[in-house]
Every structure is written in structure tokens, then in C-alpha cells.
Residue frames as a rotation matrix with the C-alpha (Angstrom) as fourth column:
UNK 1
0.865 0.446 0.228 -88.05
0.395 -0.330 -0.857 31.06
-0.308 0.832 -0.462 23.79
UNK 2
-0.107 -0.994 -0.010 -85.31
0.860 -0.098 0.501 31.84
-0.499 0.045 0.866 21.58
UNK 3
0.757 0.652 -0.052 -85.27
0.560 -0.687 -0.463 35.65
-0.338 0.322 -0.885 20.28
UNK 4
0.288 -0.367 0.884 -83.24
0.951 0.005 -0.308 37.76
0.109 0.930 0.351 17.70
UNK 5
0.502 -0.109 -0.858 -81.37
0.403 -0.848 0.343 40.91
-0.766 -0.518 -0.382 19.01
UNK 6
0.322 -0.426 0.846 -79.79
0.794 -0.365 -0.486 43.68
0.516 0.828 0.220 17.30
UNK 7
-0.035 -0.557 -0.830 -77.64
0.982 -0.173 0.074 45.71
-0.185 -0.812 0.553 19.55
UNK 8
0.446 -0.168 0.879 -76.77
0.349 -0.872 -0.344 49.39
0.824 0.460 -0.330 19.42
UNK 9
-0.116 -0.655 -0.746 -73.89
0.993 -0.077 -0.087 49.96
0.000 -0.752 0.660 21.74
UNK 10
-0.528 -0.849 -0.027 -73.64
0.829 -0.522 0.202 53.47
-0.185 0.084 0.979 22.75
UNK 11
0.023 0.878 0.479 -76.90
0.778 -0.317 0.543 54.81
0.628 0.360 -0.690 22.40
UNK 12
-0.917 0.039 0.396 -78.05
-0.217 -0.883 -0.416 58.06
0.334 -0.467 0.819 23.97
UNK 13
-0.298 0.524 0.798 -81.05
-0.955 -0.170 -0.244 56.44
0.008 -0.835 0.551 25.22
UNK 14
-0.873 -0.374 0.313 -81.91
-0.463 0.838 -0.290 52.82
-0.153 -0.398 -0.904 26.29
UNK 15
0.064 0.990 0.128 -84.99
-0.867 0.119 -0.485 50.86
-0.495 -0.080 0.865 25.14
UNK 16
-0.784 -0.338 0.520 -86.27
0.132 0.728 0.673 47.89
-0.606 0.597 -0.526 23.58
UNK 17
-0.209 0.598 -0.774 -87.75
-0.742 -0.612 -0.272 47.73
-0.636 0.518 0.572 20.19
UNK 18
-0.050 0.107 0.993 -89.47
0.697 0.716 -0.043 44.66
-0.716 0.690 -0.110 18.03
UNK 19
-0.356 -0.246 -0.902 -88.55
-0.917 -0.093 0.387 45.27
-0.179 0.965 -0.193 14.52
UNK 20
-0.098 -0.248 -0.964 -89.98
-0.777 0.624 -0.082 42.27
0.622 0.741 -0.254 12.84
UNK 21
0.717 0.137 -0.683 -89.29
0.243 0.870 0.430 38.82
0.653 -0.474 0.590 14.39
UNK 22
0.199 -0.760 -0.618 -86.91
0.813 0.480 -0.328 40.49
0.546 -0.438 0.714 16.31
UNK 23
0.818 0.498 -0.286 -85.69
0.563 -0.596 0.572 42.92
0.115 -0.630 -0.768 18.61
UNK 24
-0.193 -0.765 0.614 -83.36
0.236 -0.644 -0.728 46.27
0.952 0.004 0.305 18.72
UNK 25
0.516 -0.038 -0.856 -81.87
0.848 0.161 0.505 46.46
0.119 -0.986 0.115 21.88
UNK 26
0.178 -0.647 0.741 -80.26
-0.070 -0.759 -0.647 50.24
0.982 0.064 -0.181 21.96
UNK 27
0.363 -0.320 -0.875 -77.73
0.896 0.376 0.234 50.37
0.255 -0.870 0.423 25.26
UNK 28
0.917 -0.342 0.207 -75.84
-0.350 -0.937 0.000 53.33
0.194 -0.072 -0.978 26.80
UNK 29
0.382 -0.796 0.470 -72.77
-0.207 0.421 0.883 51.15
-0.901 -0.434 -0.004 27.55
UNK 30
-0.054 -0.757 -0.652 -69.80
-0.988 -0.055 0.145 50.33
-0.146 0.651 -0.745 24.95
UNK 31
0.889 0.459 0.000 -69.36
-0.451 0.874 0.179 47.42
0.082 -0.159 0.984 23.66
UNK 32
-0.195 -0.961 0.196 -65.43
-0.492 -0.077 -0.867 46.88
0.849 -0.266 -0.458 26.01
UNK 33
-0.830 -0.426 -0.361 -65.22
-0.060 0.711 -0.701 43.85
0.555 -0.560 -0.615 27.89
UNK 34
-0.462 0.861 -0.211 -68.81
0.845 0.500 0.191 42.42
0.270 -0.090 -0.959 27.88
UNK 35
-0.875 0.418 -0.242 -70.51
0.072 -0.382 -0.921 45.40
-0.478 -0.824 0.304 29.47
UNK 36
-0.624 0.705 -0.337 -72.67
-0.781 -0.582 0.227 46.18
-0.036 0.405 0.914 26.66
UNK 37
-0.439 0.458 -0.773 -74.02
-0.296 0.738 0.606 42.45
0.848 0.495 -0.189 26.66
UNK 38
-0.897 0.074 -0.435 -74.45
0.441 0.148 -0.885 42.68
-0.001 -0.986 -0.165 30.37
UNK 39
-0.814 0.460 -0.354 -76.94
-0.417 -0.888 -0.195 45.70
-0.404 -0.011 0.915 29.97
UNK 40
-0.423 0.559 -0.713 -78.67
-0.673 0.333 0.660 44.04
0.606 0.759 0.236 27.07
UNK 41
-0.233 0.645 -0.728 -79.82
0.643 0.663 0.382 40.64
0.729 -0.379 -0.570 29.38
UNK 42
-0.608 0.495 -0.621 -80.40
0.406 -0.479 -0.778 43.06
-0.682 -0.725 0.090 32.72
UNK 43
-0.877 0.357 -0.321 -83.24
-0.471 -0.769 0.431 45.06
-0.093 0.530 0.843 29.55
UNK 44
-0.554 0.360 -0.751 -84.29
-0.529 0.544 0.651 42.13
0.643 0.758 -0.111 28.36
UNK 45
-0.758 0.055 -0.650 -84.80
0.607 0.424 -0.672 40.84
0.238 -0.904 -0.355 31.74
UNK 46
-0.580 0.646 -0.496 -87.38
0.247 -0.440 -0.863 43.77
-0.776 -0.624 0.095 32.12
UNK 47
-0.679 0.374 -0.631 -88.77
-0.707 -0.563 0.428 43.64
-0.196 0.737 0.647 29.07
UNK 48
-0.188 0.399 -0.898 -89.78
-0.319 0.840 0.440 40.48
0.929 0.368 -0.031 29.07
UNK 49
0.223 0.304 0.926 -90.46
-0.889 -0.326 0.321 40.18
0.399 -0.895 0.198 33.38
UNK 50
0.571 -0.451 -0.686 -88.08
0.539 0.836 -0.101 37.30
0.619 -0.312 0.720 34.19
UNK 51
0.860 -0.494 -0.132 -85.07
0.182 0.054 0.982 37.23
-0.478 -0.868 0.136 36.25
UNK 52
0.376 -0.593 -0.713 -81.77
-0.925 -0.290 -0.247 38.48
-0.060 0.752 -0.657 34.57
UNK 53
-0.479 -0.683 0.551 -80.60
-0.590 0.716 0.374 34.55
-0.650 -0.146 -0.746 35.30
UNK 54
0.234 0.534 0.812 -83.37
0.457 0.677 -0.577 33.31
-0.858 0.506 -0.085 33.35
UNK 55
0.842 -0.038 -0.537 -82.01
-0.493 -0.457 -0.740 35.97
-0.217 0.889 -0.404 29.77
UNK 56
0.278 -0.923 0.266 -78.98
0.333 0.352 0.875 33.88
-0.901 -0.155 0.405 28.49
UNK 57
0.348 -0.387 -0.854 -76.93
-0.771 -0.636 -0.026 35.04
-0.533 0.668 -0.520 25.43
UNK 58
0.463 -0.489 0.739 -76.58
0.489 0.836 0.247 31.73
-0.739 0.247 0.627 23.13
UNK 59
-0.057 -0.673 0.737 -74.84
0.958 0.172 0.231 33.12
-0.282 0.719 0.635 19.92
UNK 60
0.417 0.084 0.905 -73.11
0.649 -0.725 -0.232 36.28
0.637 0.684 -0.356 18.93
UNK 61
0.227 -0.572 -0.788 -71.07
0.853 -0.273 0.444 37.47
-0.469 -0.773 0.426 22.12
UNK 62
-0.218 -0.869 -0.444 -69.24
0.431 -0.494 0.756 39.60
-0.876 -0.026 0.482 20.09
UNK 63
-0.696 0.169 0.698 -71.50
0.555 -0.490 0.672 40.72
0.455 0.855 0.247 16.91
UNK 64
-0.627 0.767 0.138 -74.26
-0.779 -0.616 -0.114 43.40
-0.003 -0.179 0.984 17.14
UNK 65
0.286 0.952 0.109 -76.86
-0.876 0.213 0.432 40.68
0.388 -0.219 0.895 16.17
UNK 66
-0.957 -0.070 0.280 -77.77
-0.264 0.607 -0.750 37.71
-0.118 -0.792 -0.599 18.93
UNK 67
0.079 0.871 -0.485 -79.90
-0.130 0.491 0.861 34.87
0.988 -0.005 0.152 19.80
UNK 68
-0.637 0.164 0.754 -80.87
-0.670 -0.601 -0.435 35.45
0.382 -0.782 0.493 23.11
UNK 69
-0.551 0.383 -0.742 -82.63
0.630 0.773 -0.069 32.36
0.547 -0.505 -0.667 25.42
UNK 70
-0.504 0.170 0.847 -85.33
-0.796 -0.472 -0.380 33.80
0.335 -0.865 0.373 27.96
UNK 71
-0.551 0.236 -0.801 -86.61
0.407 0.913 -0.010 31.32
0.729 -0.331 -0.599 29.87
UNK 72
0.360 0.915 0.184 -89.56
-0.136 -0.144 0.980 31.54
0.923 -0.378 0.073 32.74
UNK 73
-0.191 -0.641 0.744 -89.16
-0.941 -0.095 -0.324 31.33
0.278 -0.762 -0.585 35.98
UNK 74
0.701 0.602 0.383 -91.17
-0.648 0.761 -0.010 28.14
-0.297 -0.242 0.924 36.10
UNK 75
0.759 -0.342 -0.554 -88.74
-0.393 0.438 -0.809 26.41
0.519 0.831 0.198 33.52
């Protein structure tokens, strides 16, 4: 499944939120040499009860909003 993020580096508290068709991903990490996108699949990864190998980041490395892959473990 492919799913719409909206970052928020830098938050003061960590969570995920569906907005819409998509999801706000507030982080406590920066966004300085990937960590904050690191954070964001290890969330997603529990938000959605996969494996953090199965959350991939396809597009948007480097903007606030992302399309995000989660895949099953079955898959």
C-alpha cells in the first residue's frame, strides 16, 4: 500500500495522525542527515504493525511530504 506523509521534524511530541488520505507524521528528530526519515519508517512501522524493513520511503527523501510503501510481512 502506498501512503501520503507529511512530516513535522522537530516536534515536541511524536505521533501519527490521518488527516485525509493521508498521514502527519510529527518526529522529535531534525531533519540532518536522514535521521528524521529514519524515525518516521521505525513510527510507521508501529503504526501500521509491520517490520521497519517492510516501511520503505519511495518519493520525497528530502521534502516534508512523502509516499511511503508499507508492505506485509506476507508480501
Amino acid at each position: 500500500m502506498l501512503v501520503k506523509v507529511r512530516v513535522v521534524p522537530r516536534a515536541k511530541r511524536e505521533e501519527v495522525i490521518p488527516e485525509g488520505d493521508s498521514l502527519v507524521v510529527k518526529v522529535r528528530e531534525p531533519p540532518e542527515g536522514g535521521r528524521a526519515n529514519k524515525r518516521v519508517v521505525e513510527l510507521l512501522a508501529k503504526h501500521f504493525g509491520v517490520s521497519k524493513s517492510r516501511v520503505e520511503i519511495v518519493r520525497g527523501h528530502r521534502s516534508r511530504e512523502k509516499l511511503v510503501r508499507v508492505g506485509n510481512e506476507g508480501e
